[in-house]
RODO-2510 file (C-alpha; in nm, 4 decimals, decimal comma):
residues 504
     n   res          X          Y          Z
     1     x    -2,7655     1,5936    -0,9025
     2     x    -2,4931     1,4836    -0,6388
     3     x    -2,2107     1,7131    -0,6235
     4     x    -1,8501     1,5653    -0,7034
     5     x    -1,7579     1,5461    -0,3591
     6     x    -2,0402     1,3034    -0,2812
     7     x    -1,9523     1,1125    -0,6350
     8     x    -1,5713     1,1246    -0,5091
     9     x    -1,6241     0,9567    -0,1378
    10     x    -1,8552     0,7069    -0,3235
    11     x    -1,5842     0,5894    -0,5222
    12     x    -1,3377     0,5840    -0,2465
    13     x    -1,5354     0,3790    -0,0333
    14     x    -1,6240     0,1234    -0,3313
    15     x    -1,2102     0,1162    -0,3826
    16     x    -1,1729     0,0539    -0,0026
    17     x    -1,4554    -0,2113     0,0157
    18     x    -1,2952    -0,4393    -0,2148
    19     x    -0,9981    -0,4901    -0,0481
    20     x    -1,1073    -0,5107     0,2867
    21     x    -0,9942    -0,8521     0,4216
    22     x    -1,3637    -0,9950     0,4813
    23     x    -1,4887    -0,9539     0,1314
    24     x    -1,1578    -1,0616    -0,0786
    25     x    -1,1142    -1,3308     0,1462
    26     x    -1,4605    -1,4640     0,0668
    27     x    -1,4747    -1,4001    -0,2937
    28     x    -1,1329    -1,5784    -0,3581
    29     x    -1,1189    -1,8330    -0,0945
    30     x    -1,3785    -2,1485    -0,0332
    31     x    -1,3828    -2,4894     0,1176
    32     x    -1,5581    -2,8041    -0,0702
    33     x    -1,6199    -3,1690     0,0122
    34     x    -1,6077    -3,2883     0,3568
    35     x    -1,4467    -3,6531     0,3222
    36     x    -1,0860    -3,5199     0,1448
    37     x    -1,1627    -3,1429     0,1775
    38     x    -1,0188    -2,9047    -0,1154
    39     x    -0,9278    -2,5620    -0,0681
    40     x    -1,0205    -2,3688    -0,3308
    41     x    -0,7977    -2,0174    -0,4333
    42     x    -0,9364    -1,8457    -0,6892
    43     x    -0,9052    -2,1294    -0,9235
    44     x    -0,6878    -2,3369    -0,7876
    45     x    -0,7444    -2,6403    -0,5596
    46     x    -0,5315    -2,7224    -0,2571
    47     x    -0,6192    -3,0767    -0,0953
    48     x    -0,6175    -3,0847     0,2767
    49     x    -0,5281    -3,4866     0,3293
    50     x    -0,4325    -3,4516     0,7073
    51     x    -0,4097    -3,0776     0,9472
    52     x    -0,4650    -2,6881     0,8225
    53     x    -0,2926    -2,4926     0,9857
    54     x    -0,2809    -2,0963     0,9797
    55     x    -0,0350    -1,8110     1,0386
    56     x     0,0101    -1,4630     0,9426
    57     x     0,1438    -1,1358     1,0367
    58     x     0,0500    -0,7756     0,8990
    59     x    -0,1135    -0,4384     0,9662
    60     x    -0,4620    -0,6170     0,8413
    61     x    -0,3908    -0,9467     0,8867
    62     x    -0,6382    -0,9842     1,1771
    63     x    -0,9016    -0,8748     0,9765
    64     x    -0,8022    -1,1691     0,7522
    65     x    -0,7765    -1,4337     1,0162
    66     x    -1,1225    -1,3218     1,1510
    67     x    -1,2432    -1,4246     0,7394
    68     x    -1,0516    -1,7204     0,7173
    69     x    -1,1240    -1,9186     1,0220
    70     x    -1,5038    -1,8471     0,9572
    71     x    -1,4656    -2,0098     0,5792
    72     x    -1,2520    -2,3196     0,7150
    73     x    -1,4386    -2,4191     0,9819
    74     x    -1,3712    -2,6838     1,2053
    75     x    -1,0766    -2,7716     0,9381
    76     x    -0,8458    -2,5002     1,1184
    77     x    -0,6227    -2,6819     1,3568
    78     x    -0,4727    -2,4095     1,4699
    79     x    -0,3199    -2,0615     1,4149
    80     x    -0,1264    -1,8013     1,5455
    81     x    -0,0936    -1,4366     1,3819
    82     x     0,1434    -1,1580     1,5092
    83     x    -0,0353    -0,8132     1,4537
    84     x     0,0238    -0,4522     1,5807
    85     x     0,0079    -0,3665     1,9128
    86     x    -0,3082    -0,2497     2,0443
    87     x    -0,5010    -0,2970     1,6770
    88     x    -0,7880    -0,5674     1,8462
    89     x    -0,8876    -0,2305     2,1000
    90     x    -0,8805     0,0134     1,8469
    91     x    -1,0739    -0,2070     1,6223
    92     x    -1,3181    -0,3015     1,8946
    93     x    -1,3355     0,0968     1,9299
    94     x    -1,4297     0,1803     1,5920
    95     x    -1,7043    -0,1152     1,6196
    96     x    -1,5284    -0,3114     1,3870
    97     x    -1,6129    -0,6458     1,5532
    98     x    -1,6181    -0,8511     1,1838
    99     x    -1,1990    -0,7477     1,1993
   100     x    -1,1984    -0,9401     1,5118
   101     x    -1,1952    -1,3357     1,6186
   102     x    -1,4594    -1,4576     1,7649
   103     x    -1,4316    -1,5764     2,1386
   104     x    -1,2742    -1,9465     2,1185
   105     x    -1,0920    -1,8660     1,8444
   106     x    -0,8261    -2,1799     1,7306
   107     x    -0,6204    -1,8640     1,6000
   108     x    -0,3487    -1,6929     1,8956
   109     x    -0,3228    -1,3566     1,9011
   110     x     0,0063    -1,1648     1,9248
   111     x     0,0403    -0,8166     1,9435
   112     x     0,3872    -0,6327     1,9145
   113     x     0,5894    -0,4368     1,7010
   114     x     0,5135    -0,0886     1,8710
   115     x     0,5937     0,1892     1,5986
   116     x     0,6842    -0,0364     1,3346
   117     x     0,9982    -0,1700     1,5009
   118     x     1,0463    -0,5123     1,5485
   119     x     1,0039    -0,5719     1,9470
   120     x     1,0319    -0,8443     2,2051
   121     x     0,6431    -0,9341     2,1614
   122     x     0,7032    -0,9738     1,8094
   123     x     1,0239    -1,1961     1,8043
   124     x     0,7875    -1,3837     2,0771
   125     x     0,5338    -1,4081     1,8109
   126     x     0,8084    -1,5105     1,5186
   127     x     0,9327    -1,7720     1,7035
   128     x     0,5784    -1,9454     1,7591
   129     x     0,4854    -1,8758     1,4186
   130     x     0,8662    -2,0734     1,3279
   131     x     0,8012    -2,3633     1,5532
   132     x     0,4599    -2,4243     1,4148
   133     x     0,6021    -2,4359     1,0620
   134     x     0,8906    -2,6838     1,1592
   135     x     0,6384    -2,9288     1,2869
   136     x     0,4803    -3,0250     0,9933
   137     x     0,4549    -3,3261     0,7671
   138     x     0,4197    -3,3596     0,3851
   139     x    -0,0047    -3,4093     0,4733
   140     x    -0,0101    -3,0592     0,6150
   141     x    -0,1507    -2,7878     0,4682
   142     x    -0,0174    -2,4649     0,5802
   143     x    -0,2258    -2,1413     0,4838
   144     x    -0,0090    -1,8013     0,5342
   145     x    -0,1796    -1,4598     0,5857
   146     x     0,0567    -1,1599     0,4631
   147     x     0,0061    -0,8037     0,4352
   148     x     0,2142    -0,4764     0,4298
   149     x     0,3735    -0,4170     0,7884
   150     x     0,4225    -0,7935     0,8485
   151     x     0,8619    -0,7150     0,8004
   152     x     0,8434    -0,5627     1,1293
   153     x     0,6113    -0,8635     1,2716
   154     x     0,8001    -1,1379     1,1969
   155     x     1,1963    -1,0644     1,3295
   156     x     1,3852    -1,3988     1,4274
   157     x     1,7610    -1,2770     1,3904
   158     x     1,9407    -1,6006     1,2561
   159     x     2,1223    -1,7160     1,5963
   160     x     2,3385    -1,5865     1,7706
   161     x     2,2517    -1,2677     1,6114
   162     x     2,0390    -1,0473     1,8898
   163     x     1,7641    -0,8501     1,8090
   164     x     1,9327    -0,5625     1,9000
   165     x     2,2204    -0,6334     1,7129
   166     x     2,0227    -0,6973     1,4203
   167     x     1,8087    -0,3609     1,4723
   168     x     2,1433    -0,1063     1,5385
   169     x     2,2598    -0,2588     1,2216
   170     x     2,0207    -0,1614     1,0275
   171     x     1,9230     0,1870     1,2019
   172     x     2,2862     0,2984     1,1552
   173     x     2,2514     0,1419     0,7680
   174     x     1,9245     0,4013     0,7394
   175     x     2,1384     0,6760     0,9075
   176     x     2,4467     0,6464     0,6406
   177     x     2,1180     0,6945     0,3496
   178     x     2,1003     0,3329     0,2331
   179     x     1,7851     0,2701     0,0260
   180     x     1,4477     0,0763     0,1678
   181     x     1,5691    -0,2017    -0,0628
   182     x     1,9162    -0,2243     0,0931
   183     x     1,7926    -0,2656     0,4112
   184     x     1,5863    -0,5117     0,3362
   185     x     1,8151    -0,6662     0,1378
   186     x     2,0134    -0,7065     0,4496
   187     x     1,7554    -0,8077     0,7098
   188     x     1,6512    -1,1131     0,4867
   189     x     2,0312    -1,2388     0,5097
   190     x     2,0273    -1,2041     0,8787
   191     x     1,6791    -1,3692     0,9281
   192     x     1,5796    -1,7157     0,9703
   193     x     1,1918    -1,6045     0,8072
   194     x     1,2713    -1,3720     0,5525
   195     x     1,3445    -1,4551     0,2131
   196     x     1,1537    -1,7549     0,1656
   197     x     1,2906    -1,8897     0,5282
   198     x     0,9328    -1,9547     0,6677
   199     x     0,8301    -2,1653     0,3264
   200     x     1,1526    -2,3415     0,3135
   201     x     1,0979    -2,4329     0,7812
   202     x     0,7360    -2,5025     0,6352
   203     x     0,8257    -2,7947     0,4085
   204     x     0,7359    -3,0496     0,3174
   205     x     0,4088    -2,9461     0,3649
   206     x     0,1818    -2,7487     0,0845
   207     x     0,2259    -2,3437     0,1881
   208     x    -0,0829    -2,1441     0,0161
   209     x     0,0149    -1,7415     0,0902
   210     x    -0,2664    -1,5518     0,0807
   211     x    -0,1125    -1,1925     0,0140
   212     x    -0,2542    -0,7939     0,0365
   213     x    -0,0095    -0,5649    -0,1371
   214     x     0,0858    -0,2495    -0,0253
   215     x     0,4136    -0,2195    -0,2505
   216     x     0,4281    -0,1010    -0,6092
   217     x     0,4116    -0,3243    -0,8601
   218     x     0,3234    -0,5826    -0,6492
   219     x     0,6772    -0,7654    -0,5732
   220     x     0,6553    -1,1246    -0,3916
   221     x     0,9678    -1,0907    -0,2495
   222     x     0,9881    -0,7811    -0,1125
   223     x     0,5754    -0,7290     0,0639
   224     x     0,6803    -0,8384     0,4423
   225     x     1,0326    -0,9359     0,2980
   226     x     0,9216    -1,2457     0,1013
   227     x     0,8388    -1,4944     0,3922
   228     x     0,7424    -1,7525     0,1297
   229     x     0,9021    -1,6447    -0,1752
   230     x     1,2405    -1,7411    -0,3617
   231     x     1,4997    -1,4680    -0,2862
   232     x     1,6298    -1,2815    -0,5864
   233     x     1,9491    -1,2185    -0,3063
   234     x     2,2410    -1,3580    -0,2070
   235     x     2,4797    -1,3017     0,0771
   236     x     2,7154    -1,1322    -0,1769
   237     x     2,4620    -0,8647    -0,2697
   238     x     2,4404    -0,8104     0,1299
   239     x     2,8279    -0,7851     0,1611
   240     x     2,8131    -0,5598    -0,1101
   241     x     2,5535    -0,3381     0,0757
   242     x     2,7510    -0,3230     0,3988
   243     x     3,0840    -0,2329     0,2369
   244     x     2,9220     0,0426     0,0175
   245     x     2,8197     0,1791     0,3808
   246     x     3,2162     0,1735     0,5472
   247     x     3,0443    -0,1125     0,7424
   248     x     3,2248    -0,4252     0,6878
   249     x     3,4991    -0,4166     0,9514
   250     x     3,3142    -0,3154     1,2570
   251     x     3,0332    -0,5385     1,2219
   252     x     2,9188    -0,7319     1,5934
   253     x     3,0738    -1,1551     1,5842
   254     x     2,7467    -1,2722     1,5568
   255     x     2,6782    -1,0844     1,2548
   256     x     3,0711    -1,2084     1,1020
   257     x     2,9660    -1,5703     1,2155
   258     x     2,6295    -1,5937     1,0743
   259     x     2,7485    -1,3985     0,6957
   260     x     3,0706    -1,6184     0,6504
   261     x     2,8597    -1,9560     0,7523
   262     x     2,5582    -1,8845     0,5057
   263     x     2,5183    -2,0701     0,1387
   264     x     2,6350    -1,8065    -0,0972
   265     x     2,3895    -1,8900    -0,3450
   266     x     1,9936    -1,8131    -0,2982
   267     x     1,7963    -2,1027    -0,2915
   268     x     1,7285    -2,2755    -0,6024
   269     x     1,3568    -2,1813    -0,7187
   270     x     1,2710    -2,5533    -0,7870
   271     x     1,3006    -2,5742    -0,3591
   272     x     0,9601    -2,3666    -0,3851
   273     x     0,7590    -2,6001    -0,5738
   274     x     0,5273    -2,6653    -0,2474
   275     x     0,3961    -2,3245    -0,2312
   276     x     0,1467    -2,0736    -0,4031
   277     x     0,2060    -1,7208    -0,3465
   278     x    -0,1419    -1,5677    -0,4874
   279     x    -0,2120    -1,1852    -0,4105
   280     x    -0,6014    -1,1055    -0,3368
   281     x    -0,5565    -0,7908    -0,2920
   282     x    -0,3812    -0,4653    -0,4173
   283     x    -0,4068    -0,0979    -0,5543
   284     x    -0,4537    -0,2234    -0,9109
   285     x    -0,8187    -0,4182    -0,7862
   286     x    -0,9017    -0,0933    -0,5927
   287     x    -0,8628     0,0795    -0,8754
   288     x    -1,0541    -0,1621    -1,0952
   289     x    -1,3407    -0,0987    -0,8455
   290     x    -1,3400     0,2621    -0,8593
   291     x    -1,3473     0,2977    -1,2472
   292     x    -1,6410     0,0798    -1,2570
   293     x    -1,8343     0,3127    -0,9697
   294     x    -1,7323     0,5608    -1,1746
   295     x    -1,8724     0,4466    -1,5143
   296     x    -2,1910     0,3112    -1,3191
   297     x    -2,2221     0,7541    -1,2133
   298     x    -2,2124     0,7977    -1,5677
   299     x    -1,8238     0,9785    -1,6129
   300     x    -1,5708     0,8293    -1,9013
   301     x    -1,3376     0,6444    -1,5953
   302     x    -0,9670     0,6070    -1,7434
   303     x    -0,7273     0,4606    -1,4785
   304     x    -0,3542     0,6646    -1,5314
   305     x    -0,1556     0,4188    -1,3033
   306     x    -0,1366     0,2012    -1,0044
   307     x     0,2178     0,2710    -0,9766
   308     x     0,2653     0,6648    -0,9197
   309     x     0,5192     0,7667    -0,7122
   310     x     0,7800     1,0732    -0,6262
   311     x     0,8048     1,3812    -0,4777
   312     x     0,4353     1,5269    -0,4026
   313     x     0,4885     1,8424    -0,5842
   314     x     0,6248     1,6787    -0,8831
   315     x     0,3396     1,3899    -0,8664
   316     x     0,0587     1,7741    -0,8204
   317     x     0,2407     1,9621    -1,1450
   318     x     0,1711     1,6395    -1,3326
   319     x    -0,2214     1,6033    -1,2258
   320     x    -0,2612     2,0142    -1,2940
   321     x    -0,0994     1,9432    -1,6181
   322     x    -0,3696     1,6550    -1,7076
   323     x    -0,6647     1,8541    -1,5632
   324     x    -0,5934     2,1610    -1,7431
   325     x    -0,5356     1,9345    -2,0597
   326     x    -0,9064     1,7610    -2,0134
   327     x    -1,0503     2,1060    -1,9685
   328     x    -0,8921     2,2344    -2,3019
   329     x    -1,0617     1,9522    -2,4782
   330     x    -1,4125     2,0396    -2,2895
   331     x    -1,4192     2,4034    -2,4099
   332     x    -1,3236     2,2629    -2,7904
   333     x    -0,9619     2,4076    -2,7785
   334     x    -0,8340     2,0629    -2,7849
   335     x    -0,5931     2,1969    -3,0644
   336     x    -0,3168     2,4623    -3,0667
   337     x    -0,0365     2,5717    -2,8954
   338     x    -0,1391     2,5592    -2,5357
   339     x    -0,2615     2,2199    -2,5969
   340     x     0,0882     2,1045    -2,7378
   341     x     0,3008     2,2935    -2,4625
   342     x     0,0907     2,1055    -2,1777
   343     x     0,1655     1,7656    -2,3847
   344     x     0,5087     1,8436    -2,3859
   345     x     0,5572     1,9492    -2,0240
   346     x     0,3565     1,6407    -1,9096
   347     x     0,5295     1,3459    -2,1290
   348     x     0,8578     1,5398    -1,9671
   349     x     0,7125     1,5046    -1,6008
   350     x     0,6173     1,1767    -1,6550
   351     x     1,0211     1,1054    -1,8164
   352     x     1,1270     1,2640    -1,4860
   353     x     0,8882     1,0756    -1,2485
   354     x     0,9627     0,7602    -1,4657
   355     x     0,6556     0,5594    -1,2795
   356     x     0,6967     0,1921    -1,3904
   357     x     0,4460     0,0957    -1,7016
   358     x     0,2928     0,4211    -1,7563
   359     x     0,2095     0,4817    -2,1511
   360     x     0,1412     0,8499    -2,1457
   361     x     0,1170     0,8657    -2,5136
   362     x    -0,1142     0,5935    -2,5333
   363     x    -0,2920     0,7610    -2,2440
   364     x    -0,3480     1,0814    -2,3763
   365     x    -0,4294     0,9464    -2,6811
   366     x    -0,7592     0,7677    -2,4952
   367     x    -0,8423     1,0561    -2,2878
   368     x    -0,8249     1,2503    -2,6491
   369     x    -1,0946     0,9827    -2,7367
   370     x    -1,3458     1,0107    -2,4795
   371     x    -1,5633     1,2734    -2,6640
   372     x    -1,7265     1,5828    -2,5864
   373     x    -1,8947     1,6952    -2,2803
   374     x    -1,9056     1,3673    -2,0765
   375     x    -1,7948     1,3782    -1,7706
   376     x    -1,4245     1,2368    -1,7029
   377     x    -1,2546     1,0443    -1,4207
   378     x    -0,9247     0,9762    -1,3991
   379     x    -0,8117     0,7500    -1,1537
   380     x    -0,5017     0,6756    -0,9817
   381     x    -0,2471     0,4682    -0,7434
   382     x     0,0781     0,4488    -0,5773
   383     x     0,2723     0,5781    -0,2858
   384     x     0,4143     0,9555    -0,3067
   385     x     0,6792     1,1038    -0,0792
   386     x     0,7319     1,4234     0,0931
   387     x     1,0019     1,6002     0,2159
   388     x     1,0202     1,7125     0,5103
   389     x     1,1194     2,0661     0,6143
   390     x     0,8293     2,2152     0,8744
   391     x     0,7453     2,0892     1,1772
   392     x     0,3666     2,0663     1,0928
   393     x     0,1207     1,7840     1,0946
   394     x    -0,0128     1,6515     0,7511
   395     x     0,0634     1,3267     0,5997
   396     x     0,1558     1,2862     0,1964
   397     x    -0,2248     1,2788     0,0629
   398     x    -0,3463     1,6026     0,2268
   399     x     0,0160     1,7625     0,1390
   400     x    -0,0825     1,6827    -0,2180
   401     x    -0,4095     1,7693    -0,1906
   402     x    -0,3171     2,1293    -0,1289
   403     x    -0,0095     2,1354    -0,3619
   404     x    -0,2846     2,0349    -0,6272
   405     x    -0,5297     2,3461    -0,5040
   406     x    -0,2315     2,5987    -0,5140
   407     x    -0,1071     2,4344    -0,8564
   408     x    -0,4828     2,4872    -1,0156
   409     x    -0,5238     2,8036    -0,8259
   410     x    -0,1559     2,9403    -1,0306
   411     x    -0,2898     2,8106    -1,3737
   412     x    -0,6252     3,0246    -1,3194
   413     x    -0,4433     3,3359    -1,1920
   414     x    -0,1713     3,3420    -1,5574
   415     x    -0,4645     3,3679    -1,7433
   416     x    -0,4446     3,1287    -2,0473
   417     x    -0,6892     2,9104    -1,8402
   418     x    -1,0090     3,0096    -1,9105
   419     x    -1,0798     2,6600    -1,9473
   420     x    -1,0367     2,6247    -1,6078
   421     x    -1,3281     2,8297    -1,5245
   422     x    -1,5739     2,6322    -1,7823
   423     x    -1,5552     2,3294    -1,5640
   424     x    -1,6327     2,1889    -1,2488
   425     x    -1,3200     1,9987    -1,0950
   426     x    -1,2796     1,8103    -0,7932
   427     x    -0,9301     1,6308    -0,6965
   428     x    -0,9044     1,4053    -0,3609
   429     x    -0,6413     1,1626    -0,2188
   430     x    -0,7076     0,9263     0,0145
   431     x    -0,4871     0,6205     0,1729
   432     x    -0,7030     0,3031     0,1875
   433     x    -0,6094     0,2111     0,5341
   434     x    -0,7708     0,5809     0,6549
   435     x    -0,5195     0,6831     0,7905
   436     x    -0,2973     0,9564     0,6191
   437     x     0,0337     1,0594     0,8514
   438     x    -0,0025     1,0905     1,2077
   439     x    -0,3706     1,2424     1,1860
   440     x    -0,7484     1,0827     1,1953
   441     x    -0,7725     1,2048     0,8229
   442     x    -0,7200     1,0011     0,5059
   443     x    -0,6499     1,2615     0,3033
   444     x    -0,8453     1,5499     0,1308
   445     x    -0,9788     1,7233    -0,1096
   446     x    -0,9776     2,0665    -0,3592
   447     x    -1,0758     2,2350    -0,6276
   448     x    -0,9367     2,5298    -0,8001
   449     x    -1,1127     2,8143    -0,6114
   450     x    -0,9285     2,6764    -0,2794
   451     x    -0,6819     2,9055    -0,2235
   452     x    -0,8326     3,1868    -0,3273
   453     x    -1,1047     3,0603    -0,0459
   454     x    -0,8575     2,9907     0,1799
   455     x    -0,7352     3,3546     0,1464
   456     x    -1,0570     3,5174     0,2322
   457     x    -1,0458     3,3417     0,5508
   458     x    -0,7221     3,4891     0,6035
   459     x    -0,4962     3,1068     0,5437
   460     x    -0,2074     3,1250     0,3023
   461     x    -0,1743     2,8139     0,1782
   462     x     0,2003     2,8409     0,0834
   463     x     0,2968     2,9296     0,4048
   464     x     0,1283     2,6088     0,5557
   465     x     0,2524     2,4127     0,2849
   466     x     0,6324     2,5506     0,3590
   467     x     0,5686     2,3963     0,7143
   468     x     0,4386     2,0604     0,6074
   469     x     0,1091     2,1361     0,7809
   470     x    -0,1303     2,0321     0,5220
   471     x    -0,3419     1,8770     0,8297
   472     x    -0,3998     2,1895     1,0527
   473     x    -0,4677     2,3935     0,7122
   474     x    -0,7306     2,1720     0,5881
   475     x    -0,8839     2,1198     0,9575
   476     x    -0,9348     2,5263     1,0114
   477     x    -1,0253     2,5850     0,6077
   478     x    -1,4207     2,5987     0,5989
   479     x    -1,4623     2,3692     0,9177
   480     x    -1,2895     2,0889     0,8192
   481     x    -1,5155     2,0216     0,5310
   482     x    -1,2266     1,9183     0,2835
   483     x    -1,1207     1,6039     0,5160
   484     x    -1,1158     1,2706     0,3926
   485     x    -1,2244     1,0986     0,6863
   486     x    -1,2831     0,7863     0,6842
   487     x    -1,1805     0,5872     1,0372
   488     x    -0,9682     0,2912     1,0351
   489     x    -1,0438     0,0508     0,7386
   490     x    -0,8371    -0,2499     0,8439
   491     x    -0,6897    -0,3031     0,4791
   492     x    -0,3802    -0,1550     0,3224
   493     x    -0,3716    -0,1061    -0,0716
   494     x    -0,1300     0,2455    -0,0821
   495     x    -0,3303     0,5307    -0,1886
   496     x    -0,5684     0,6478    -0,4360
   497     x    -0,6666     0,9437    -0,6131
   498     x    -0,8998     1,0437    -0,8285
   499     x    -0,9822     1,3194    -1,0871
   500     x    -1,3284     1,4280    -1,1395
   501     x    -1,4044     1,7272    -1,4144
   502     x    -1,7517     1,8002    -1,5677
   503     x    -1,8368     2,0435    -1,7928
   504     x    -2,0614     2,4008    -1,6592
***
């Protein structure tokens, strides 16, 4: 029989393989007829009466181009796609040459954004991708390729705003503790792209976005700060933002000029009626794709959320909580006390956590229903944080990889466990895009003997974990062997992790 670990990168890869860019692009996206060509988007039809054009911007957006200008053909006009710097050698590295356009590609290639800052090579890249877009007529059919990353691709400060202006603005915004949304908030009313800016430059031509997720929940107007989607913002809310930070009065001209010269209402959603925002990809169809590997290896597959998020140590005492809970049920002490108390403590985690359409009740309640002695995967997605207080190297799916292990590793060492010990468990995270932090891993696994492992080799695990090193832990722990590794997968869905428990 295969072990869990083997059933476990199985179902990671089949999560990862169906949002890489080549295969959703394909599945969703065709072209029919040759005298008035259709596009065809899942199942809707887009005619293309005069010139297709292309742009796009986004970690794996290249990936996407490479797909795209294979299914259109000699339709493609022309493109041009701003994507991180140095991503066509490290792709042509890892031997990923169907990520990259072929030679005599219609599609130009910009590279910039180093770090995830907007840069000079990006604004370069905006301002192509902004001229193309103002050229066209009402026959044009513009197709727009977004994915996470793309808000640091596409910068064009609304003139005379600088770059620079624009990027000490919102660095000393981030200093003063204003929230992700607040800052973006902000850098859509000081962009000419943002917030629906590149849509509303596009018209009147027909804009088709062809969008990979790598936010929660899946929000048009915030993935790559809502290019081509209606702004739920106005200049007040920004004003609002900048006084709550003591900014107001020292703000640079430019800034003053541009926010007391903009419309103080957002633009009316009825202005948006020539485009299609349509995501192909996202955490919720990785997911999909891993329950059904899962069910096709023979385990009851329940997915627990696409949306978890939080502290990792919080987001670890809730999965120890559920694991212990399945075990109870495998061992037939599905009823009592112990049974009630770990109900309790989870439906108050999950209160705390409050992770956006998550029934636990009705959860439970299924996992309750999946019967004796089959084995059981639970499956889920999201983006957790960590704080930082080490100076280690790890990145937030090892960290909660090993908060899991010492969590598991607690529960067997109080005793009322038992359970535990009647089961085979197996818990990984993993971040689609393979990367996990600043290390080669994309994340890790454990199991409940971990620690006590990790001991005999003389590795404390809190002690690594009070550094933030999850990543040098896991590489000297049993030769590496708990790794994720995965290399570069050129698509970015958030994370996933999974739950596997069978019985001994």
């Amino acid at each position: 029989t295969m072990s869990l670990r083997e059933h476990a990168l199985s179902l990671f890869r089949g999560a990862v393989g169906t949002v890489r860019p080549a295969p959703m692009l394909k599945r969703a996206v065709q072209l029919q007829g040759h005298g008035c060509p259709q596009l065809l988007v899942k199942d809707q039809a887009f005619p293309v009466k005069r010139d297709l054009y292309l742009v796009g911007f986004g970690k794996a957006v290249l990936g996407m181009a490479a797909a795209a200008e294979e299914i259109l053909g000699d339709h493609l006009t022309r493109g041009i796609i701003n994507v991180p710097l140095g991503i066509q050698e490290s792709l042509q590295r890892a031997g990923m040459q169907e990520m990259l356009l072929k030679p005599h590609s219609k599609i130009q290639v910009i590279e910039g954004a180093k770090n995830n800052l907007p840069d000079a090579e990006a604004l370069k890249g905006a301002v192509a991708i902004q001229e193309l877009a103002e050229g066209l007529t009402a026959d044009d059919l513009l197709l727009v390729l977004i994915s996470g990353g793309g808000s640091a691709l596409l910068p064009a400060p609304i003139p005379p705003i600088l770059l620079e202006e624009k990027e000490k603005l919102t660095k000393t915004l981030a200093s003063r503790g204003a929230a992700i949304q607040e800052l973006n908030i902000v850098r859509k009313t000081l962009s000419v792209l943002k917030g629906g800016g590149l849509a509303q430059l596009a018209h009147p031509a027909q804009v088709v976005s062809l969008i990979l997720s790598d936010v929660i929940g899946d929000p048009l107007d915030i993935i790559a700060s809502g290019p081509t989607a209606a702004s739920s913002h106005s200049v007040q809310d920004c004003l609002q933002i900048l006084t709550k930070y003591n900014l107001l009065h020292n703000l640079p001209k430019s800034v003053e000029m541009v926010l007391s010269s903009s419309p103080t209402k957002p633009t009316a959603p009825e202005n948006y009626s020539h485009v299609s925002n349509i995501i192909l990809g996202s955490n919720t169809l990785a997911l999909e794709e891993a329950k059904c590997q899962a069910e096709g290896l023979g385990y009851a597959a329940l997915v627990l959320s696409a949306a978890i998020h939080g502290e990792v140590s919080r987001v670890a005492t809730l999965y120890c909580q559920l694991i212990q809970l399945v075990c109870l049920g495998f061992t037939g002490l599905g009823e009592g006390p112990l049974r009630d108390e770990l109900r309790g403590n989870l439906l108050q985690l999950a209160a705390e956590l409050q992770i956006p359409g998550l029934d636990l009740d009705k959860f439970l309640q299924a996992l309750g229903g999946l019967g004796p002695n089959r084995p059981v995967c639970i499956l889920a997605g999201g983006e957790t944080t960590v704080q930082l207080q080490g100076t280690g190297k790890g990145g937030r799916n090892q960290e909660l990889a090993l908060h899991v292990g010492l969590g598991l590793h607690r529960a067997q060492a109080t005793g009322v466990s038992s359970p535990l010990q009647r089961c085979e468990i197996l818990f990984f995270s993993g971040g689609t895009d393979g990367q996990d932090g600043p290390t080669e891993a994309a994340g890790a696994f454990c199991s409940p003997g971990l620690v006590a492992e990790a001991l005999q080799e003389g590795l404390d695990v809190e002690a690594f974990l009070r550094n933030n090193d999850s990543y040098t832990f896991f590489s000297q722990f049993q030769g590496g062997h708990h790794l994720l590794v995965t290399g570069l997968t050129g698509t970015n869905v958030m994370d996933i992790q999974a739950i596997l428990i069978r019985a001994v």
